[in-house]
N, C-alpha and C positions, 0 to 999 in steps of 0.2 A: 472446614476446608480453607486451606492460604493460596493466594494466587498472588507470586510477585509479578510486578509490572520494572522493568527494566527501563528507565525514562521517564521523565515527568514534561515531556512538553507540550504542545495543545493536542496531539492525539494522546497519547501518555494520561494527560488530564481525562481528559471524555471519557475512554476507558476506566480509570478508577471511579469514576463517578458514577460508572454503568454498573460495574458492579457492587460498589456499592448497596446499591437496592436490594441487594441480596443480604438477609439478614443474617443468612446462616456462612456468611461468608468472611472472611479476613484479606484485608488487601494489602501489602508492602510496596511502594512505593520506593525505589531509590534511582536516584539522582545524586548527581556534583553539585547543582544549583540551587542552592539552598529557595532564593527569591521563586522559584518555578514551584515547589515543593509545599510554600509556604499555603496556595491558593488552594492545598487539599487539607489542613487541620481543622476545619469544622465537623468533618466527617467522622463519626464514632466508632467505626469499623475498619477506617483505613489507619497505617502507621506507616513514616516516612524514615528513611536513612538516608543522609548526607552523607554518599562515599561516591567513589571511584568505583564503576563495576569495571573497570576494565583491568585491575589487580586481582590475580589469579584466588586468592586469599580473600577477598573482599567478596567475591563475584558466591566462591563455593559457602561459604557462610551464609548467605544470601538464600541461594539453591537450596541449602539444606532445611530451610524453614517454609518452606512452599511445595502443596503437590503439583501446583500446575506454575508456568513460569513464562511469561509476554517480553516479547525481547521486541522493544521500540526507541533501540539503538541507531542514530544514525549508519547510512548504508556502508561508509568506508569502516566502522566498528561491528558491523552485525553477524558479517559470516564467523569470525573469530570466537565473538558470544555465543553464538547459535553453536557452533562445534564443542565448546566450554559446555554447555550446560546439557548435552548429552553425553557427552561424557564423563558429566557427575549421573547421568542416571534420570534425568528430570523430563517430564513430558513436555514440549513447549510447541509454544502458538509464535508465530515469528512475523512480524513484520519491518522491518529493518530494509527490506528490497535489494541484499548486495547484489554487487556484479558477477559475485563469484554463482559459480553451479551446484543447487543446495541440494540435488540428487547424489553430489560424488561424496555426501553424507549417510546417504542413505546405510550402507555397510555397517556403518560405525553404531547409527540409532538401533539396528535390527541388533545386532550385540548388547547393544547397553539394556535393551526390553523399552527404548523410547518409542514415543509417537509425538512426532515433530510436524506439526502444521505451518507448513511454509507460504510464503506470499500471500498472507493473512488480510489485506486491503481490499479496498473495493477494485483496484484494477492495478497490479493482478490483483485476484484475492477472489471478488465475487463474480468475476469476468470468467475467470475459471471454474467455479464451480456451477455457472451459467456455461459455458462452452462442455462440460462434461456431462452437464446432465441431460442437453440436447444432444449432444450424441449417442449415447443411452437410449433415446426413443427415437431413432434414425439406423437406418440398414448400416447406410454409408455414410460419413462425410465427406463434401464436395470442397467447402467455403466456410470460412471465418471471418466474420469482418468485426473487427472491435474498436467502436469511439468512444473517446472519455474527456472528461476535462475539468477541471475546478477552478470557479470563476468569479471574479469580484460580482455582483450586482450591479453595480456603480461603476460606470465606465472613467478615470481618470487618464489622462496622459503624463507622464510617456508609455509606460508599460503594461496599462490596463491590466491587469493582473496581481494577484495577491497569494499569497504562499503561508501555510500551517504549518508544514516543516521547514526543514534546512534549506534556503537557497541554495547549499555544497548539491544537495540529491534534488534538487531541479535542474541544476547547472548540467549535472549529469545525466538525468536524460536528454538532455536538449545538445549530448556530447558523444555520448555514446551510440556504436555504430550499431542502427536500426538492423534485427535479423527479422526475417519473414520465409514464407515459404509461396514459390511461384512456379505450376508446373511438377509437383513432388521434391524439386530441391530447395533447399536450403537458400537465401540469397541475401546478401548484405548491402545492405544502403546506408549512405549519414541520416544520421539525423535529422529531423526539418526538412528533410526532402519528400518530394512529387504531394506538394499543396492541391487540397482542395474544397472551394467552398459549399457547406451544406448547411442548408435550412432545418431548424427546428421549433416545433411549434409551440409558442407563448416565448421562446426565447430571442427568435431571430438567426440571423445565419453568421454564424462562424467558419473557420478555418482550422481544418486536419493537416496534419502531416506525420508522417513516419516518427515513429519512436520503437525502443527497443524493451515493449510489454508484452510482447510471448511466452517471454523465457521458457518455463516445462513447458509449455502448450506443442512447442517445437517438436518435443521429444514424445509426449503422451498421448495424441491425437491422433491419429492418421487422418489429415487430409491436406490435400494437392497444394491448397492455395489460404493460406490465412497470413493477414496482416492486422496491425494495431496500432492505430494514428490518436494523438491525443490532441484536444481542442483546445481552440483559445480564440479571442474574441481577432476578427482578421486586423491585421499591422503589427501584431507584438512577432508574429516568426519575424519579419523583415530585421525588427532592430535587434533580437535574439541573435540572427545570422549577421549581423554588422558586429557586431561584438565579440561572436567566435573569431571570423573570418580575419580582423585587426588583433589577434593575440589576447585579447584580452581572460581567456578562459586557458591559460598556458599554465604548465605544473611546474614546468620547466623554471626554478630559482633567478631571479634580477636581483642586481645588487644597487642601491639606490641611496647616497648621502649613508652611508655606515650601516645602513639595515640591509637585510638578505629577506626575502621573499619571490614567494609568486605571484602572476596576472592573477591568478585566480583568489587567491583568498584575500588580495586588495577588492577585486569583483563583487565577491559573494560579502563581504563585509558591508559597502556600499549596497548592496541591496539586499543584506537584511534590513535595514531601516527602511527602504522604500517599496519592498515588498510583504513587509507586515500587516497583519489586518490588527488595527487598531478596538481602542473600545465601540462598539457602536457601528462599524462596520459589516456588512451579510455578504457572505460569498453563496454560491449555488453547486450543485454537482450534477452530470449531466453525463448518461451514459447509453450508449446503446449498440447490444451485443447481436449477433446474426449469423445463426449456422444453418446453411446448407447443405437438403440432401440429395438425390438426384432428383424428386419428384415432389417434393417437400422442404420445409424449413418451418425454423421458429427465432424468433428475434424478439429481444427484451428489452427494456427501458424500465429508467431512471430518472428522477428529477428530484430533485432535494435541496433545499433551502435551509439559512441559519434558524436556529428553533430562539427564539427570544426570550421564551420562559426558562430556559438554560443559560444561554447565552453559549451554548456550543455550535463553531461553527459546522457547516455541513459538508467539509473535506472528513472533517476531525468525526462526524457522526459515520458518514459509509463508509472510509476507512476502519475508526476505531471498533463501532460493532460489529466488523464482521468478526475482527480476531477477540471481543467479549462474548460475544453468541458463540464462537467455535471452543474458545473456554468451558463458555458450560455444558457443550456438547460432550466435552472429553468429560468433564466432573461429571458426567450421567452417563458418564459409557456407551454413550450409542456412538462413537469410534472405536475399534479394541485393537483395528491391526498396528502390526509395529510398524517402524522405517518415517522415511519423510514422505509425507503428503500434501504436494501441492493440492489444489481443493478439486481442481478435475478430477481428479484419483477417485473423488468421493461422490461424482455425480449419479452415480449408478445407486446411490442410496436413498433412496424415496424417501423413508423416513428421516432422514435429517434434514434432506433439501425441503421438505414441508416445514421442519420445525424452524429452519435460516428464514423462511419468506415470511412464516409467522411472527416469530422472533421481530425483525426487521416492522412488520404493520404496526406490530407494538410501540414501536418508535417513530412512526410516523413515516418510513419510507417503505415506500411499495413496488417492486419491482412486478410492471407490469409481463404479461408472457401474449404473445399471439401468432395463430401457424400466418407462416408466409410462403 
C-alpha cells in the first residue's frame, strides 16, 4: 500500500516517519524544498519528489501512485488540494486547517466514491473526535468547552512561544474571526478576545482566549453553547494584540523604497526565525476537552512532551498522529462511508475510537477520559 504525504515540514516529517514503521507500507513524500526532504532518505520505505504539488499535472501524477493521500499543505494552499485530489478519485486524510468550509465538499467526495478525513489534528482533529464520541454516550448536549495549546518548555522573552508550522497559519488564527455558539445561535467574536486565566496541573497557569477551532463542530453537534479558546503561556495575547491592532498583520500591499509587499509577510518572515524551535529545544501539548450533558458529562485531557529519542516535537506528534492512525484506519477499512468527515462524524464508532486511544498509548500520549 503508497500513502503520499503532501509536505515535508515538521509535521509532514513525523508523519513519514510514523509510518514508516510499517513495513508493508510505501511513503511518497513531496515537497518544493528539497533541504526539508533531504532529513527523510535514510528511510528504506519512504521515497521523496522535489516538485510543486500545487501544478495541476505534478499534483495528479502524484495522486495516481498512492491509495491513501495526507494533504499537509499549508492553510492558504489546502482547501484547493483537498478539492484536487478528490477529484482525482483519491481517499485523503487532510490537515491543512483552511478557512474555507470542507463540508461544501462533501457532494463532490460522495460522486467521486471518496472518503475525505478532514481536520485531521489534534485540535480540530482529536478535539472532535473526543467532542463526538461523548456525545454518542449522552442524551443531550448542553456544553462544549475546548482548551489547547502548544508550548515552548522553556519560557523566553519576548514571545514565549514556538511554532512547528507556518507562522502565516498561526498569524491566522490569532486573526481570524472567533465563531462559537451562545444560547443555540451562532455568535462571532475577534480573536484573542474574553482572556482567561486557568490553572493546570504540573504545568502552571496560563491564558485562554477565543480562536476560531469549531469549525464542523458548528454544524454537526447539536448543543447550545460550545466555545474553543486556545493556550499560551499569560503576556504573549497582549503583544499578539499590539501587533494586530498597529497594522502589522495587514494583507493589504505597502509600497516601500521600490518593493511592494504586505504587513504581513514582512511579520511572519520576522518570526519565522524567532518562532522556530531550534535543535535541542522541547515544546509541550496541553489539551482539555469537556462536554456537557444535562445530568452528566465527560472531559478529556492531554499532556504531551517532546520524545528525545525522536527528536519529534510534540505539536508535530498530536498533530501528525492523529491524520497517521486515521490513515491506517482507512487502509483497514474500519471507515467505508463516503463524503467528508470531520472526526466527530465518527465518534459513534467504538471500534475505531478504541483503536485511536490505543494507537496513540502506543506513542506514548494518553488521552485521559473521566465523567464530570
Amino acid at each position: 500500500m503508497r500513502v503520499l504525504i503532501l509536505g515535508a515540514g515538521l509535521i509532514g516529517r513525523a508523519m513519514a516517519i510514523d509510518l514508516a514503521n510499517d513495513s508493508d507500507l510505501n511513503i511518497i513524500v513531496a515537497d518544493k524544498n528539497v533541504n526539508m526532504l533531504q532529513t527523510l532518505t535514510e528511510f528504506s520505505n519512504i521515497s521523496t519528489q522535489v516538485v510543486d504539488v500545487t501544478e495541476p499535472d505534478v499534483l495528479q501524477n502524484l495522486v495516481n501512485q498512492c491509495d491513501v493521500c495526507i494533504n499537509a499543505m499549508p492553510g492558504f494552499l489546502g482547501f484547493k488540494v483537498l478539492r484536487e485530489v478528490i477529484t482525482l478519485g483519491r481517499d485523503i486524510v487532510d490537515i491543512a486547517f483552511s478557512p474555507e468550509d470542507p463540508l461544501a465538499l462533501d457532494d463532490l467526495a460522495r460522486i467521486n466514491g471518496v472518503t475525505a478525513l478532514v481536520d485531521c489534528g489534534v485540535a480540530p482533529g482529536m478535539s472532535n473526535l473526543l467532542v463526538g464520541y461523548a456525545a454518542s454516550l449522552l442524551k443531550k448536549v448542553k456544553q462544549v468547552r475546548i482548551l489547547v495549546g502548544g508550548l515552548p518548555k522553556e519560557r523566553h522573552l519576548p514571545w514565549e512561544y514556538k511554532a512547528v508550522f507556518s507562522p502565516i497559519d498561526v498569524i491566522e488564527e490569532y486573526t481570524r474571526p472567533a465563531r462559537m455558539k451562545k444560547g443555540g445561535r451562532v455568535v462571532v467574536k475577534e480573536a484573542l478576545s474574553d482572556p482567561e486565566l486557568i490553572d493546570f496541573a504540573g504545568i502552571g497557569t496560563l491564558e485562554a482566549f477565543n480562536t476560531d477551532g469549531l469549525r464542523t463542530l458548528l454544524r454537526t453537534i447539536d448543543a447550545p453553547d460550545m466555545t474553543e479558546k486556545t493556550l499560551r503561556y499569560p503576556g504573549h495575547r497582549e503583544k499578539i494584540l499590539l501587533l494586530k491592532q498597529t497594522g502589522f498583520f495587514e494583507t493589504q500591499t505597502i509600497r516601500v523604497k521600490g518593493y511592494t509587499l504586505s504587513p504581513l509577510e514582512v511579520t511572519a518572515q520576522i518570526l519565522i526565525k524567532q518562532w522556530e524551535l531550534r535543535e535541542g529545544e522541547q515544546d509541550m501539548t496541553v489539551m482539555r476537552v469537556e462536554v456537557l450533558g444535562e445530568k452528566e458529562g465527560y472531559r478529556f485531557e492531554v499532556f504531551d512532551s517532546y520524545d528525545p529519542k525522536t527528536g519529534i516535537h510534540s505539536m508535530a506528534r498530536t498533530t501528525g498522529y492523529t491524520a497517521t492512525i486515521m490513515t491506517r484506519a482507512l487502509l483497514k477499512g474500519m471507515i467505508k462511508q463516503k463524503g467528508i468527515f470531520p472526526l466527530e462524524r465518527l465518534g459513534d464508532n467504538y471500534e475505531l475510537v478504541a483503536y485511536v486511544f490505543n494507537e496513540f498509548k502506543k506513542r506514548g500520549i494518553v488521552y485521559r477520559q473521566q465523567k464530570i
